[in-house]
N, C-alpha and C positions, 0 to 999 in steps of 0.2 A: 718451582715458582720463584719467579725475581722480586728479591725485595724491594716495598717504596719509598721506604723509609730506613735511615742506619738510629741504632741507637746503641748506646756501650754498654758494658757489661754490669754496671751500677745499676742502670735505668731500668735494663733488661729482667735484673733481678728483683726489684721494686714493683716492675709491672707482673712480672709470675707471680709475686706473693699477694699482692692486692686483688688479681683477679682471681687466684686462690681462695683469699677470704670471703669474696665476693660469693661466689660459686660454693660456698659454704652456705650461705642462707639463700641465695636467691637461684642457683643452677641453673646459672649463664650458661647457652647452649655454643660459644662460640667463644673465641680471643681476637686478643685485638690486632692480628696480623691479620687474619682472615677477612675477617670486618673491614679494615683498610682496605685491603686486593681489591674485596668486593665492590666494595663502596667508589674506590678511584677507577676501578674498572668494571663495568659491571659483564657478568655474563655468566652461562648458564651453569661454570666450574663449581662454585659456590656456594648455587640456590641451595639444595640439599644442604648444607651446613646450614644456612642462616634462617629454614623452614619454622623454626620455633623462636625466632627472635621477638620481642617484644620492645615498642617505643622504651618503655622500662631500661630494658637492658642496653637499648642505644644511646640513651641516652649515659645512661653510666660510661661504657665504651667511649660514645667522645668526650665527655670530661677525663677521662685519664689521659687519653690521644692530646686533648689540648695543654693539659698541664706539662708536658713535657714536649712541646713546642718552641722552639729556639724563636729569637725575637733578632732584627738585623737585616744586613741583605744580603741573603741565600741562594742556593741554587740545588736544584735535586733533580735524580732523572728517573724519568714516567716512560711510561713503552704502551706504545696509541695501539689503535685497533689492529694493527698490521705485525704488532708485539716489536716494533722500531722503536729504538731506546731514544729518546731526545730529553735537554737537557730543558728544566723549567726554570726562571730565574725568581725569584721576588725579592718583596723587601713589605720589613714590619711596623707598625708606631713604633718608637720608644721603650711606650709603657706602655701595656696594653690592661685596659681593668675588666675585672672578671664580670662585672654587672653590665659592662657596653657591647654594644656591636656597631662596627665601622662599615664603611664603603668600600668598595672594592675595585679597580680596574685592572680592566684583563688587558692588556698593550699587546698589538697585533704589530712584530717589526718587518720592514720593507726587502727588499731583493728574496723572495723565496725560490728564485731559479738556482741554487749550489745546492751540494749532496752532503755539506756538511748539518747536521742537528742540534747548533749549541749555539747560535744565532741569538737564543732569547736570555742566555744567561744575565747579562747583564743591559739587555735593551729597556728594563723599565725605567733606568735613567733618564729617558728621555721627558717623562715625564714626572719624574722624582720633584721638581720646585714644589709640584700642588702639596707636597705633604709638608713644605711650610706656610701654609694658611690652613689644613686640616688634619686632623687625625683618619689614613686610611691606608687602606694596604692596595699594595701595586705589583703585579704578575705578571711576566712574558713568556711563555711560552716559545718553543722555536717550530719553524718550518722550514720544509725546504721542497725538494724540487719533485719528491717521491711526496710530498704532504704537504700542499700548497693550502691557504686559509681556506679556499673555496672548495676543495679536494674532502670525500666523506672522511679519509685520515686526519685531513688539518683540521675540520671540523671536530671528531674526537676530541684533539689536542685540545682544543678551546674548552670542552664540556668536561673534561681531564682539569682542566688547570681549576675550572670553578668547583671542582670537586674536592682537589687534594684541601685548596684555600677552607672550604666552607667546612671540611673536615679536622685542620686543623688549626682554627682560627675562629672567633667570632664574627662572622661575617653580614652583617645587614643583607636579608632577605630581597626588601624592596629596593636596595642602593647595590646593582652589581653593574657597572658599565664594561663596555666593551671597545676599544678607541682601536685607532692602525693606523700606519701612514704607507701611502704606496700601494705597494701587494697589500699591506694591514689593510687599510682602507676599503677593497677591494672586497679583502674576508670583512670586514664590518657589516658590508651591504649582502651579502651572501648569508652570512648569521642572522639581521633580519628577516632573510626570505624564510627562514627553515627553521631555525631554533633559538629563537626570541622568547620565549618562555621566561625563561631567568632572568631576564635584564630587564634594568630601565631604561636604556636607552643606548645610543650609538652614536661614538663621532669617528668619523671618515675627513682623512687627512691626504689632499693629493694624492688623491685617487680614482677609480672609474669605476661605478657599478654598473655602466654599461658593457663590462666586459663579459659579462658571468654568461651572457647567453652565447657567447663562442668558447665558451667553455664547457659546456655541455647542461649548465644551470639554467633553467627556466625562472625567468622574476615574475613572482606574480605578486600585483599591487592588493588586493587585500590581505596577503601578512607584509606585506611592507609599510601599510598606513597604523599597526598594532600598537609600532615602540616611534618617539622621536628620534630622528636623525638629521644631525649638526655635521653640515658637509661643506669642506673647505677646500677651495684650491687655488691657484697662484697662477698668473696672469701671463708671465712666461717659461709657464709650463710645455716643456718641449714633448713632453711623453705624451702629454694626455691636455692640448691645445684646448683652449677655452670656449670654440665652436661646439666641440661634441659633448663636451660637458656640459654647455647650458641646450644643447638639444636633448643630451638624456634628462636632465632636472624638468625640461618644459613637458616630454613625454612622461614623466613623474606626476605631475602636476595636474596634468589633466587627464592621470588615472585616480587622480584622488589623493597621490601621498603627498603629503605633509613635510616637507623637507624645508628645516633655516637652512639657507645656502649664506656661504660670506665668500671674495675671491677678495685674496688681494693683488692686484694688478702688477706690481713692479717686483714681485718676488718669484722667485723659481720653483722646482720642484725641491719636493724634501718639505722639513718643519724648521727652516730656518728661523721663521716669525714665532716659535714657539712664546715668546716672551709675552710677545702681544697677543696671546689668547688663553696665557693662564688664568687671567681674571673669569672668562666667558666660560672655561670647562668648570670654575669651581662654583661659579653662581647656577650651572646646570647640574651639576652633583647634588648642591643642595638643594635643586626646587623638581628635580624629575626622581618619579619616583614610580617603582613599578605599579602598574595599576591592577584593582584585582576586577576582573569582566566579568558582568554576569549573563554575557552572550560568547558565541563560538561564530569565527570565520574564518575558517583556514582549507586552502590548498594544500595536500599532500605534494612535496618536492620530488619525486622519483631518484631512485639511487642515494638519497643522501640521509642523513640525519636529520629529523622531523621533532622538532619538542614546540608544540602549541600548548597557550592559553588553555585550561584547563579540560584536555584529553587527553590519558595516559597511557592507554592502552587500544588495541587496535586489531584488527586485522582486513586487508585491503584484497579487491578483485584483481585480476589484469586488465582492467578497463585503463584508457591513454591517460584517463582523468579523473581525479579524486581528490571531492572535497566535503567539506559537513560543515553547516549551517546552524547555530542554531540561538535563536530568541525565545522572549518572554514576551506573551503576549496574556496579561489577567493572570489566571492560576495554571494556565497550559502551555507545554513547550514543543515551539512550532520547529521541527527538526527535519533537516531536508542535507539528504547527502546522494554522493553519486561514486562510485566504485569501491563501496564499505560493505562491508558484511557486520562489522559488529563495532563497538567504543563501549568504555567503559570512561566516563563525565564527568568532572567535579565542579559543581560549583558554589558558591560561596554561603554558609549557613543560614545566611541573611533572607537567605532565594529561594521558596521552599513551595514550588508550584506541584500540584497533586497529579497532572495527569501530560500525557504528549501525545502530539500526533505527528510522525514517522510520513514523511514524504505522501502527503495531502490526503492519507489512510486514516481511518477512524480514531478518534481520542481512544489509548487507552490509561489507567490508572499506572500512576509512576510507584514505582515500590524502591524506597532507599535504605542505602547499607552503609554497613562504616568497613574502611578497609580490614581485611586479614590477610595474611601471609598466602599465598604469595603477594598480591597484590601490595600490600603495603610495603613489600621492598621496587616491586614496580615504581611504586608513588613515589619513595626513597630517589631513586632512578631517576625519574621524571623530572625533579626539583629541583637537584642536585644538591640539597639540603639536607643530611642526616638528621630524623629524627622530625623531619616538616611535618608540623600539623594540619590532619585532613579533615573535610566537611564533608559533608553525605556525599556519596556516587552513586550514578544509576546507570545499568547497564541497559544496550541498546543493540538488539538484534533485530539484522534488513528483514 
């Protein structure tokens, strides 16, 4: 197993004897290397270890993981779903105080055509000014040409970076953005199509989300109207000409999504203009904020990584097409899907309707549960927030 973290021989023996003590009263069934692996990477290596975890115990777990948390601008390397080592960059507040939690941006950097992996080590510079008007942490990730942002590898990468982050850091739940420029940009609009869950929102920098569908990505506009996207590009832009950009924003548009678009005319490709829209990213920092839905609309993406709005679990037909619907209509939930066999649903405690009716089939009475193991590392999963707190689920078989 590759480690994800180094720590020295001090820290190392600090952390045995505390989880030692720990494991004296409360018989933590796990350490916190494992918990790490698992957590940054999730997969079936693990489950068995982590079958008796408890919020309890995770929560213990990340408190020691954060306490020994370097603060700065860093770099570590994570190994995506392909087990390819690529290098992650960040950078910390200051100070960070143990009763806050901050914002987060995920920086998606440009040229992903090369075979080298350390690309993102230090690409969140680019957007480093906004942490002199706020307190927040900033993460890049790299890609390359074997793990492009739109690729189910790069995608990883991205669901990688907000994990290691939310694991070893306080991280604000509803404040996780995700920005790019170029290629970034590219993966921006690819992440809203598939796994927007986590965020609040998206800015796309000289870029084309028109590309994704020769690349083997299907867009489909209701998860792309879920999260705002803040989409910018430049007037003499050779790569990606101002024609086809405002043809794909217009087919946007009148599929329903919701896109601020800004061009500035006399600038090129690249974030040359960064200067001039540090004001606009941090006045959207602080006013977007992820929403919590008390309805479900989403298309399953094929091939790729899928984290919707509150459905965590699944299991799909081979039907071309699959998607689940679902509203509040009174005390019943009107639920209408197509290439599912089953969901397991979350939605918010506030919402607590007694019965469904399942694709225009008879109401029956809703019976709700609170997560266990496994599922509650599922939910873990799902969130990419250790130790996220869950509201009833109900499960749902075609």
């Amino acid at each position: 197993m590759k480690k994800l973290f180094k720590i020295n021989f001090k820290t190392a023996t600090l952390l045995i004897l505390t989880i030692a003590i720990v494991q004296c009263t409360k018989k933590i069934p796990t350490d916190l290397q494992t918990f790490s692996s698992w957590f940054i990477n999730p997969s079936e290596k693990f489950n068995n270890s982590l079958t008796s975890v408890t919020r309890e115990t995770v929560n213990s777990l990340v408190k020691e993981i954060r306490k020994n948390s370097a603060t700065g601008a860093l770099a570590e390397t994570l190994y995506d779903s392909a087990n390819t080592a690529y290098v992650l960059g960040y950078k910390t507040p200051e100070l960070i105080k143990p009763d806050s939690v901050y914002p987060l941006i995920i920086y998606l950097h440009g040229g992903t055509g090369t075979t080298v992996n350390t690309k993102g080590a230090r690409a969140f510079e680019m957007l480093s000014p906004l942490a002199d008007s706020m307190q927040l942490f900033l993460a890049s990730p790299s890609a390359s040409a074997s793990a492009r942002w739109w690729s189910p590898n790069g995608m990883s990468r991205i669901l990688q970076t907000l994990r290691f982050m939310t694991l070893h850091y306080p991280i604000d739940s509803s404040k996780v953005f995700l920005a790019g420029v170029s290629d970034g940009a590219t993966g921006c609009w690819a992440a809203a199509n598939a796994i927007y869950a986590p965020f609040a929102g998206f800015f796309a920098i000289s870029g084309y989300g028109g590309l994704l569908p020769m690349t083997g990505m299907e867009l489909f506009p209701e998860n792309l109207m879920q999260r705002p996207i803040y989409n910018v590009n430049a007037g003499n832009d050779r790569l990606y000409p101002l024609e086809i950009i405002n043809r794909f924003l217009e087919y946007m548009a009148n599929s329903g999504v919701q896109v601020i678009s800004k061009i500035y005319p006399d600038q090129d490709h690249g974030f040359d203009y960064r200067d001039q829209e540090f004001g606009t990213l941090c006045n959207f920092i602080r006013t977007w904020s992820r929403p919590a839905y008390n309805s479900i609309n989403f298309r399953f993406v094929p091939n790729f990584p899928n984290y919707p709005d509150n459905i965590f679990d699944w299991k799909l037909t081979n039907e071309s097409k699959q998607m689940c619907n679902v509203v509040s209509k009174k005390d019943t939930l009107l639920i209408s899907t197509k290439g599912v066999q089953s969901l397991i649903i979350r939605l918010p405690s506030s919402h607590s309707p007694r019965f469904a009716r399942l694709n225009q089939m008879q109401a029956k009475k809703i019976t709700f549960y609170h997560a266990e193991n496994p599922e509650y590392l599922k939910l873990m999963k799902h969130s990419c927030f250790p130790g996220f707190s869950t509201d009833d689920l109900i499960k749902i078989k075609m």
